[in-house]
C-alpha positions as CSV (number, residue, x, y, z in Angstrom):
1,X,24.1,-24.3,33.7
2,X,23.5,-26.6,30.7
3,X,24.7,-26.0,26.9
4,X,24.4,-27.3,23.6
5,X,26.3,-26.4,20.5
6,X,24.0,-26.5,17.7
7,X,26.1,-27.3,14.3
8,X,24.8,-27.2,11.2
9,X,23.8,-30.2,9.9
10,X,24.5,-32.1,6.9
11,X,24.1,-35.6,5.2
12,X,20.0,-36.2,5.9
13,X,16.7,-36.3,4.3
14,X,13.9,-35.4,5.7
15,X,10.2,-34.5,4.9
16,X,8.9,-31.9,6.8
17,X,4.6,-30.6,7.4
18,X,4.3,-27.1,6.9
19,X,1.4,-25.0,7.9
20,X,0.2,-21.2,7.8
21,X,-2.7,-19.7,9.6
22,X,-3.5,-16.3,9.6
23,X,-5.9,-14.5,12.3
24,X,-7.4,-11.1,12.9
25,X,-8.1,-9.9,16.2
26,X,-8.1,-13.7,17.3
27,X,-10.8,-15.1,14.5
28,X,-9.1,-17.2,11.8
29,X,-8.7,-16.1,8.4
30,X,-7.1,-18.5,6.5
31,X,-5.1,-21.9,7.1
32,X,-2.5,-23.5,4.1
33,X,-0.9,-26.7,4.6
34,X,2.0,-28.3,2.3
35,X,4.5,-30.4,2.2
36,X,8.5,-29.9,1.8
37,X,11.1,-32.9,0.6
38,X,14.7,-32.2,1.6
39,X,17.9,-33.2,1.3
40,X,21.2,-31.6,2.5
41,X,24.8,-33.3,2.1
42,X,28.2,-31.6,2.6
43,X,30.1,-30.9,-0.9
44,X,33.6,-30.8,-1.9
45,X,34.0,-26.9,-1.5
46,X,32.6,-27.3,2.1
47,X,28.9,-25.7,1.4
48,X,26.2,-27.7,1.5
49,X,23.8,-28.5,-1.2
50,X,19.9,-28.5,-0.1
51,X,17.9,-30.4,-2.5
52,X,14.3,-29.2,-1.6
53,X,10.7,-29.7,-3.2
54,X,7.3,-27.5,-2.0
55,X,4.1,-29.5,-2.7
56,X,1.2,-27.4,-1.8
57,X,-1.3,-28.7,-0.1
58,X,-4.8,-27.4,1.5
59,X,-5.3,-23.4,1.0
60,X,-8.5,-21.4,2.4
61,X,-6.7,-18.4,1.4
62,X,-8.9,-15.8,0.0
63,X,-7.5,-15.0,-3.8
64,X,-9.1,-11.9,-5.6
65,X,-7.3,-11.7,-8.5
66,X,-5.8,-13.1,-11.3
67,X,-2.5,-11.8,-10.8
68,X,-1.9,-13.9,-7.0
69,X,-3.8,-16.8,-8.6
70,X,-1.2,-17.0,-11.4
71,X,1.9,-15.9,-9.2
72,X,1.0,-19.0,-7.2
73,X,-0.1,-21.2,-10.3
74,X,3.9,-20.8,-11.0
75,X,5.3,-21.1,-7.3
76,X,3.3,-24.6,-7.3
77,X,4.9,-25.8,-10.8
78,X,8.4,-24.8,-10.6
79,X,8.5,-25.9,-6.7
80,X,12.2,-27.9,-6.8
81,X,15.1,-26.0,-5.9
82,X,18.8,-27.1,-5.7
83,X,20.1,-24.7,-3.5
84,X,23.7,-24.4,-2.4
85,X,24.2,-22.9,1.4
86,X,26.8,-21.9,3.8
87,X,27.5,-23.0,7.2
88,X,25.1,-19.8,8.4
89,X,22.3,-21.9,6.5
90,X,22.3,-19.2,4.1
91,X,21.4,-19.2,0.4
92,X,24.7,-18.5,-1.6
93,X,23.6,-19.9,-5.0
94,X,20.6,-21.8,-7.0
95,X,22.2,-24.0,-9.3
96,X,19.0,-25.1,-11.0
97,X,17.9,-21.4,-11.9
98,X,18.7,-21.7,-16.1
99,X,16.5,-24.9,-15.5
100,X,13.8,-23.5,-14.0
101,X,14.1,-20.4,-16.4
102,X,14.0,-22.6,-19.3
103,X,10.6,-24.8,-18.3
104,X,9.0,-21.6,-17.9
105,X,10.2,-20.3,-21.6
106,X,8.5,-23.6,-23.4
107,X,5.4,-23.7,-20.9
108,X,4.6,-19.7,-22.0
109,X,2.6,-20.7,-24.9
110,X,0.7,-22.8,-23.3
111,X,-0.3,-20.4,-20.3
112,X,-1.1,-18.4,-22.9
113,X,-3.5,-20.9,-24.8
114,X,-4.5,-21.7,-21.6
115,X,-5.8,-17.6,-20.4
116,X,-6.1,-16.2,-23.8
117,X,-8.3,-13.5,-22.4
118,X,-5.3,-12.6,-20.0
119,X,-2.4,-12.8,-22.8
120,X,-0.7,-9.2,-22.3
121,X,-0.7,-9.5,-18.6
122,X,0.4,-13.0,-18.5
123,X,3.2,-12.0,-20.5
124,X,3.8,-9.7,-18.2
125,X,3.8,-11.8,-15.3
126,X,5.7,-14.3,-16.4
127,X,8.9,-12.1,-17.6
128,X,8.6,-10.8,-13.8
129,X,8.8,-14.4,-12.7
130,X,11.7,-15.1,-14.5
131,X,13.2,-11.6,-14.0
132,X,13.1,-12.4,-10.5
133,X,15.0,-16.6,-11.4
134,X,17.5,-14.5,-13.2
135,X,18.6,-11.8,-10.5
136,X,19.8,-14.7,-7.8
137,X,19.4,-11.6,-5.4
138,X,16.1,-11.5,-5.0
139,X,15.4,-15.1,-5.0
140,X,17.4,-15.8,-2.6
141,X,15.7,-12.8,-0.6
142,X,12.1,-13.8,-1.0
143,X,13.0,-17.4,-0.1
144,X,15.2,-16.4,3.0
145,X,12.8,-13.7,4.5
146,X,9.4,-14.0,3.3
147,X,6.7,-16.5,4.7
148,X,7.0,-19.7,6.9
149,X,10.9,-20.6,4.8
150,X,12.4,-17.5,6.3
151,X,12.3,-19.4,9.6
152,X,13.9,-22.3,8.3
153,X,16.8,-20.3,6.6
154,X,18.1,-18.6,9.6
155,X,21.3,-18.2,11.0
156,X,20.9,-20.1,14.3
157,X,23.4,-22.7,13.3
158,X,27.2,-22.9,14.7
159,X,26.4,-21.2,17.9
160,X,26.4,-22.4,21.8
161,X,23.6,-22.0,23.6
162,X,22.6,-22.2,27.4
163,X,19.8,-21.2,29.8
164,X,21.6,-18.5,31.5
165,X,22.4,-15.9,28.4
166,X,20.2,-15.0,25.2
167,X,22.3,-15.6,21.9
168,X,21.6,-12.7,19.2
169,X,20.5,-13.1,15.8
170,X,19.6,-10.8,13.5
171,X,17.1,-11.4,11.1
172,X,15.0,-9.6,7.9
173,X,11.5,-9.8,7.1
174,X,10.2,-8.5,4.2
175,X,6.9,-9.9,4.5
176,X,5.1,-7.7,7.1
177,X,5.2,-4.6,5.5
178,X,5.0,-4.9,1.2
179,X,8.1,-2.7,-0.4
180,X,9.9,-2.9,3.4
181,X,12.8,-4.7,4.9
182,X,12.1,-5.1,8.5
183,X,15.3,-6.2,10.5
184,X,14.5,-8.1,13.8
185,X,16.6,-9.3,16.6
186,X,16.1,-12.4,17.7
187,X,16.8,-13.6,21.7
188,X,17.3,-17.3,21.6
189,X,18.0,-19.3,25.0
190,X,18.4,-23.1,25.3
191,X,15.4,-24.4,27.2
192,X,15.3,-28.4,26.8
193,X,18.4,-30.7,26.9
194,X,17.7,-34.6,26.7
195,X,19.0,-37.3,25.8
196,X,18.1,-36.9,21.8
197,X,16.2,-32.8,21.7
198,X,17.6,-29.5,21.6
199,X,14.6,-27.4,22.7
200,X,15.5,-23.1,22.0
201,X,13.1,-20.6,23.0
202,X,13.1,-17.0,21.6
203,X,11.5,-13.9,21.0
204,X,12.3,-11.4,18.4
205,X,11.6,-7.8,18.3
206,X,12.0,-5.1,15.4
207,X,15.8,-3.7,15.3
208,X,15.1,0.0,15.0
209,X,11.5,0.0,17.1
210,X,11.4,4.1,16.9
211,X,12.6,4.3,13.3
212,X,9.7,2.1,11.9
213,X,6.5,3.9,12.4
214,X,8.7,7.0,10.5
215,X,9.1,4.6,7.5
216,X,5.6,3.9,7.1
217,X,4.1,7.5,7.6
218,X,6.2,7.8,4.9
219,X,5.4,4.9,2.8
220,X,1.5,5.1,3.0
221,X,1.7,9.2,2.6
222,X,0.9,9.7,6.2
223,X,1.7,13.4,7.9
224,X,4.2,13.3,9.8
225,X,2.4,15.0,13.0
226,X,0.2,12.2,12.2
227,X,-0.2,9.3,14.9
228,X,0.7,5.6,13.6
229,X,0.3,3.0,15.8
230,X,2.6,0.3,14.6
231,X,4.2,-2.6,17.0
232,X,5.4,-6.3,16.4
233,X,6.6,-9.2,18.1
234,X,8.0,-12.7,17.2
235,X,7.9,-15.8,19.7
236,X,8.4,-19.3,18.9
237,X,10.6,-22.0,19.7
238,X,12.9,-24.8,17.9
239,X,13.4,-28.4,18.5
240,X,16.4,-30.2,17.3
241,X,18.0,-34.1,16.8
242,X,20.8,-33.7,19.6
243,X,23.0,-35.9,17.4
244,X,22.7,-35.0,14.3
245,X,21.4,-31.2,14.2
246,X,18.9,-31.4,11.7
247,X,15.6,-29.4,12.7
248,X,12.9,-31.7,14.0
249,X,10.4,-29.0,14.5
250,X,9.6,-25.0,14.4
251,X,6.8,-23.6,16.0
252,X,6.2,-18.9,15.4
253,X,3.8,-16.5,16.5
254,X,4.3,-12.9,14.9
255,X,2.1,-10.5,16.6
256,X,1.6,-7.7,14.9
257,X,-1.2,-4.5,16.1
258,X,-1.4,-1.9,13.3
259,X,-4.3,1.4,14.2
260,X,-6.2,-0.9,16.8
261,X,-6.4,-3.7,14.9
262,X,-4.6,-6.8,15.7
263,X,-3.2,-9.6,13.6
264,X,-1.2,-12.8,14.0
265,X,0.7,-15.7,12.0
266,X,1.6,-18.8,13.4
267,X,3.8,-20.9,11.6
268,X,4.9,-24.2,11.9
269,X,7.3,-26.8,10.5
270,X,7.0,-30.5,11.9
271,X,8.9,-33.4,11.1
272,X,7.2,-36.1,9.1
């Protein structure tokens, strides 16, 4: 039987490819590429602190309004973070937040001068922006289990693996469903060994399978007699530097069928 512990990994930089595409009932939708700058070094209270920067690259992502345009006008502006994480690769803290907070004070005027037409709804959205930098809750929420970063930020690190037994993670998205928390349980299994890869393989499955479809009769003011055909599935694997641990590549599916129709998200995250 062969087995790797995986330990999280400190004292690199790295730049890493990331791309999104989106399909329904196997025809593409949409495809966005960018571009993520890291660096991760152990610090004197035994966290690490993950210095990473999003450029966003290529989008054929259909915007129709404003409101996403400017959401993501922000997201591609204030795009470094200096993050501080435990050894469950978890964000405990952003230490550049009151930075971050304070560019987006002295740029409002100029978002302003720059969609007069849009001035009470800019407002608007930007005190929700920086509502959202000053509750370090729900930063650190949407980073670690929204979109293709909740992948990265996972607790996979610290554990021994082998091709005999499925290790357990659990895991929160709160992309799939707007308003919902969906925990998943992830079954990961060591499936490459070489000289300088760790290969894991894993699928992930929704936590409470029977309780979900309740949830969203409920959410979208369905009857409850009413049938909902709900179901999704994650599969994907990981490849990491056998001496160092830092992740070399990340490659998801999430499958998800909703009332006959069927859509699906692949994700990926490649070393550069």
């Amino acid at each position: 039987m062969s087995e790797h512990f995986l330990k999280f990994s400190s004292g690199f930089e790295k730049n890493y490819e990331l791309i999104q595409e989106g399909y329904r009932d196997d025809e593409i939708e949409y495809q966005s590429k960018s571009r993520m700058e890291i660096k991760i070094e152990k610090n004197k209270y035994n966290d690490f602190e993950c210095k990473m920067k999003i450029i966003y690259g290529e989008s054929n992502f259909c915007v129709n309004s404003f409101k996403t345009a400017f959401v993501t006008e922000l997201y591609k502006k204030y795009n470094y973070y200096n993050l501080i994480l435990n050894s469950e690769n978890k964000i405990i803290k952003v230490k550049n937040k009151r930075e971050i907070i304070k560019n987006l004070e002295s740029d409002s005027f100029s978002y302003i001068k720059k969609y007069p037409e849009k001035g009470q709804l800019l407002v608007y959205l930007i005190q929700k922006f920086k509502s959202m930098m000053e509750n370090e809750e729900i930063f650190k929420q949407n980073m670690m289990n929204t979109h293709i970063l909740s992948y990265f930020f996972i607790d996979i690190y610290n554990k021994a693996y082998n091709n005999a037994e499925s290790v357990n993670v659990r895991k929160n998205f709160d992309d799939i469903i707007y308003g919902l928390s969906i925990p998943f349980i992830f079954d990961i299994k060591l499936s490459g060994n070489n000289e300088d890869t760790v290969s894991l393989l894993y699928e992930a499955e929704m936590e409470n399978k029977q309780e979900i479809p309740t949830l969203l009769k409920k959410y979208f003011g369905n009857s409850e007699n009413e049938s909902f055909g709900f179901d999704t599935k994650i599969i994907g694997n990981y490849k990491f530097d056998k001496i160092h641990g830092f992740m070399k590549e990340m490659n998801t599916t999430r499958i998800l069928s909703a009332e006959g129709k069927n859509y699906k998200t692949v994700y990926r995250i490649m070393e550069k």
